[in-house]
N, C-alpha and C positions, 0 to 999 in steps of 0.2 A: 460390514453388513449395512445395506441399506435398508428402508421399511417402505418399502414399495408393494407388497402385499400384506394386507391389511385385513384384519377380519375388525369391528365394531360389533359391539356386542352391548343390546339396551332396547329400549323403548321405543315403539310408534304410536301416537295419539293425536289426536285432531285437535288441532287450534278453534276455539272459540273465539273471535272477533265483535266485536261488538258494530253494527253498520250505522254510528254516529256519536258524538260526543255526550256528555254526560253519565249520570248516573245509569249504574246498570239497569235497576229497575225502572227507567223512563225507555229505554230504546228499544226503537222499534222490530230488532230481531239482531241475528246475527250472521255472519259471513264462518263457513268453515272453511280450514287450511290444513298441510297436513304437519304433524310438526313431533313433537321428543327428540330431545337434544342430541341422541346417540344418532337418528332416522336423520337429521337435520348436517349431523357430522359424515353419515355417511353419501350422505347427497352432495355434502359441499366438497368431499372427495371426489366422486364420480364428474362433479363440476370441473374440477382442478386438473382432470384429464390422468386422474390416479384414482383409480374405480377402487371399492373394497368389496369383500362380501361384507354384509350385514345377518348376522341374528336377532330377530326380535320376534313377536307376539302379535297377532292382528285378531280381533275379537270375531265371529262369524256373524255380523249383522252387516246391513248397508254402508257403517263406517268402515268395518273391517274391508269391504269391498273396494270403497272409495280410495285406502291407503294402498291396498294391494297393487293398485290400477298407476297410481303415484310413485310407490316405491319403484314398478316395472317401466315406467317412462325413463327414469334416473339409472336402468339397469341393474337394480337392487333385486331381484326377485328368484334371489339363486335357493339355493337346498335350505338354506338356512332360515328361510322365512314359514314362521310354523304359524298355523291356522289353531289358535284357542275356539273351546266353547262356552265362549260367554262373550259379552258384549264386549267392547272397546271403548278405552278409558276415553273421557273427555275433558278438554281444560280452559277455564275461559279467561282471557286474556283481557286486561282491563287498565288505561292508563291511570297515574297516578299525579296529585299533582303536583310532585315535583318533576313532571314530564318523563318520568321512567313507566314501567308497568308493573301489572301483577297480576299473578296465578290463582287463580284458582281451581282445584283436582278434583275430578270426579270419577277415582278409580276403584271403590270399593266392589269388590264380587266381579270386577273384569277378569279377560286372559291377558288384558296387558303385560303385567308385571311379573304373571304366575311362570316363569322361567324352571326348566326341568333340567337337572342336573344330567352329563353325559349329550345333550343333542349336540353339542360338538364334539365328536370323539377324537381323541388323539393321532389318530390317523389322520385327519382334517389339519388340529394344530400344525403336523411338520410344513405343511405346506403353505405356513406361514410368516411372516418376518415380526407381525407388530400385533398384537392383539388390543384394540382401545376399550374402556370398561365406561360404563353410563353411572352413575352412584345415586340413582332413582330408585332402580331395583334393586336397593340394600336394604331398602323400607319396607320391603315383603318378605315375609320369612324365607319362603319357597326361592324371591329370585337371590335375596342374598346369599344362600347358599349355593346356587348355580351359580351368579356372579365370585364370588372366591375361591369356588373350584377350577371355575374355567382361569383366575387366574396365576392359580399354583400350578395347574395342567400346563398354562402357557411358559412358563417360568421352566418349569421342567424339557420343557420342547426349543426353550432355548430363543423362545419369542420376545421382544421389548414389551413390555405391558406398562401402557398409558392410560389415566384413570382421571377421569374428571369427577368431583363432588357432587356439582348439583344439587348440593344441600336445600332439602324442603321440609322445614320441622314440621309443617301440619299434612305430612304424609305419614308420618310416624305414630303410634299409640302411645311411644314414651319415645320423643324429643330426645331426652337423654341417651338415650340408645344408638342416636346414630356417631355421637364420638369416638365410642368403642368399632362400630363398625366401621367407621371414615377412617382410623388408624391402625384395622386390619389392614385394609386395600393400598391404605400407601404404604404398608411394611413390604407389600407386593410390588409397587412400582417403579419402572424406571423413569416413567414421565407423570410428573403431575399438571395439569390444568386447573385453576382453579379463581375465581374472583374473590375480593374482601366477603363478600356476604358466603359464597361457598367454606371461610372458615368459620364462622360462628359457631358451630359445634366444639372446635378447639381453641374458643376464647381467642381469637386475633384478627379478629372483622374489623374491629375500629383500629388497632395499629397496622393493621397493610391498608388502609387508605392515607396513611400520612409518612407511612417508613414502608416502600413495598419493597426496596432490593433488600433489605434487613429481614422482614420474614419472609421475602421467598430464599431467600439465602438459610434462615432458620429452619424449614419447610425441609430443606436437604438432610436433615438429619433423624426428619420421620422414615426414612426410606430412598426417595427417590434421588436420582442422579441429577434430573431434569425438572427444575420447576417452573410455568410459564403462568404467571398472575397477570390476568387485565383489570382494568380497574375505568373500562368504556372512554369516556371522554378526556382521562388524564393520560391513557395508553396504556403499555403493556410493560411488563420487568420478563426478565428472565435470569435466573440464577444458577449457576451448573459446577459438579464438581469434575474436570475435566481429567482425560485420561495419562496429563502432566501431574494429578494429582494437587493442579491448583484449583481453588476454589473461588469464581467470579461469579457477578452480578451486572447487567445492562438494562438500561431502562432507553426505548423510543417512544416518543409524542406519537399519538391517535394522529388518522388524517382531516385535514378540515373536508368535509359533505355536507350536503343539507339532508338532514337526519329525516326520516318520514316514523319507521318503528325500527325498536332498538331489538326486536324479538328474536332472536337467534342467532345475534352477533358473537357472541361470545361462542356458540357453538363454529362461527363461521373462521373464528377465530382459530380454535380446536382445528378444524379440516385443512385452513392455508399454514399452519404450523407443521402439522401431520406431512403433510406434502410436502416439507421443503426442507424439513429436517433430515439431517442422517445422523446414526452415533460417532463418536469421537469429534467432533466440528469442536472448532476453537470458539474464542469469542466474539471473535470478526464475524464467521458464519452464523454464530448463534441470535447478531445483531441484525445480519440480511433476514433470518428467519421470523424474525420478532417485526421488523418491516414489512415481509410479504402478510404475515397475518393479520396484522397490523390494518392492511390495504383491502384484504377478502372480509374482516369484519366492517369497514368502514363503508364498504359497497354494497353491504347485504342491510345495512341501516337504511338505503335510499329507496326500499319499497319494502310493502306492506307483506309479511307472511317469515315465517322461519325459512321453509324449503324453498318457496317459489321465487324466494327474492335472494338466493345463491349466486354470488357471482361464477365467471367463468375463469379459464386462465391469463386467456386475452386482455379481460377486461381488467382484470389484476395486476399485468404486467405493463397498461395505459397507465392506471393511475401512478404506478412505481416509475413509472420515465416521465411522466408530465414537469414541467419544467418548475414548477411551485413546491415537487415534492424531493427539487432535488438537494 
C-alpha cells in the first residue's frame, strides 16, 4: 500500500504577522497570511505534486473568504471544505527572543474548530489510502470528537492514520485534558509527527531535546508504528517498528539555510515526509524520508508565511543534489 491519496483533516486560520520588529503593542499593524498547520500540511502536499483533499472550517466573514480564495489556488477546495457560521479563528504570530516565535489564538465562538462528526462519510474514507489528523481540534469538544471518529472510521476503512499533536495548552480550559486526549489519538495511529514541545502533555518535552531516538523509539509503544520527531535546527529522528518486526531509530542533521521564519516548518516537515513515505520501507528508506523532509522544512524557513513559503518538488529535489548536501 502506498499513501498517495490522502484526505488531511484540521484547521484553516489566518496568520497574524506583525509588519516590524518589537513589541506587539509598539507596531504599527499587521500583515495577514493564510496558515493551521493541518491547511499548511495540506498545501505543502499539493506543493510536492501529491495533492490531498482537505477538510476543514472557514468562518463566513472576509477571512473566511480570503482562505477559501487560498486554499483554491493550492487546489484544496474540493467537497470537503465546509463553510461555518461564525467568524474565522485568528492567530498572531510573534518572535521571541530566543529567535523562535509564538502563538497567539483567537478562536473562541469561531467555526474554525467546531468540526461535525460524519461530514466525511465512509463512503469518502474507501477512497482513501492515508487519513492525516491536526491535534488542535482536540481542544474543542465538538472537533475532538469528530477528530476520533474520523479516526476509528479510518482505521476501520483500512486507511494509515497519521496525527500530529500540535499541542497548545492555552487552547484548552483544562491543560490537563489534553493528555488524555493526545493518548486517545495516538492509540489510533500509525504515524505520529510530533516536536519536543508537542510532548509536554506527556511529560517528555525536555528529554527528546537531549535523547530524541530514545523517545521517539519510546513514543512506539503509545501506538504508532511510525514516529517522526523534529527538533528544527538539530534535525529530525525517526523511530519505526518495522514489518521484520525489528525495532529501529535514525536521526539526520537539519539543512544549513538562511532562516527568514520558522512558521510552518514543521508542518512542512509533516507534508515532504507524507510524500515520500510508503509502509513497510526499511531503515535506509525511512532515512531518505527523514532527508527529503528534512529539506521541504529547511526551504519553507527561507520566507516569511506558513503556506506561501511551501516549497515545490523541484526545489526540494535542488537542495537534496546540491553538492554541500551530499
Amino acid at each position: 500500500m502506498r499513501t498517495d491519496r490522502i484526505l488531511v483533516a484540521g484547521e484553516t486560520l489566518v496568520d497574524l504577522f506583525p509588519d516590524g520588529p518589537g513589541d506587539l503593542a509598539a507596531v504599527d499593524g499587521f500583515v495577514h497570511r493564510a496558515g493551521g498547520a493541518p491547511a499548511n500540511v495540506a498545501a505543502g502536499l499539493a506543493r510536492l505534486d501529491s495533492p490531498p483533499e482537505l477538510w476543514t472550517r472557514l468562518g463566513d466573514d472576509a477571512f473566511g473568504a480570503y482562505l477559501r480564495d487560498k486554499l483554491g489556488d493550492r487546489g484544496l477546495d474540493g467537497a470537503f471544505v465546509v463553510e461555518g457560521d461564525a467568524a474565522t479563528a485568528l492567530t498572531v504570530v510573534s518572535p521571541t527572543p530566543e529567535g523562535d516565535r509564538s502563538f497567539s489564538f483567537y478562536e473562541a465562538d469561531t467555526a474554525t474548530l467546531a468540526f461535525e462528526t460524519g461530514t466525511v462519510p465512509d463512503s469518502a474514507l474507501a477512497a482513501f489510502d492515508c487519513v492525516h489528523l491536526g491535534g488542535v481540534a482536540l481542544a474543542d469538544d465538538a472537533g475532538r470528537e469528530a477528530t476520533i471518529d474520523l479516526a476509528e472510521r479510518a482505521r476501520d476503512a483500512g486507511c494509515l492514520v497519521s496525527f500530529d499533536p500540535n499541542a497548545r495548552p492555552d487552547l484548552w480550559d483544562d491543560p490537563a485534558d489534553a493528555d488524555g486526549a493526545i493518548r486517545d489519538a495516538l492509540g489510533l495511529a500509525d504515524l505520529l509527527f510530533c516536536s519536543p514541545d508537542d510532548l509536554r502533555p506527556l511529560g517528555l518535552a525536555e528529554r527528546a531535546r537531549s535523547d530524541a531516538e530514545g523517545v521517539a523509539t519510546d513514543l512506539l509503544d503509545y501506538g504508532p508504528d511510525t514516529v517522526f520527531l523534529t527538533r528544527g535546527g538539530a534535525g529530525a529522528t525517526v523511530a519505526a517498528d518495522l514489518p521484520s518486526c525489528e525495532r529501529v531509530a535514525r536521526s539526520e542533521p537539519a539543512f544549513d539555510v538562511t532562516v527568514v521564519d520558522t512558521t510552518g516548518a514543521g508542518d512542512a516537515f509533516t507534508a515532504g515526509a507524507l510524500a515520500a513515505y510508503e509502509p513497510g520501507m526499511g531503515a535506509s528508506g525511512l532515512a531518505d524520508v527523514l532527508r527529503y523532509a528534512n529539506a521541504t522544512a529547511a526551504l519553507a524557513t527561507t520566507e516569511t508565511g506558513g503556506m506561501a513559503a511551501l516549497p515545490d518538488a523541484d526545489a526540494v529535489r535542488a537542495l537534496l543534489d546540491a553538492p554541500e548536501s551530499a
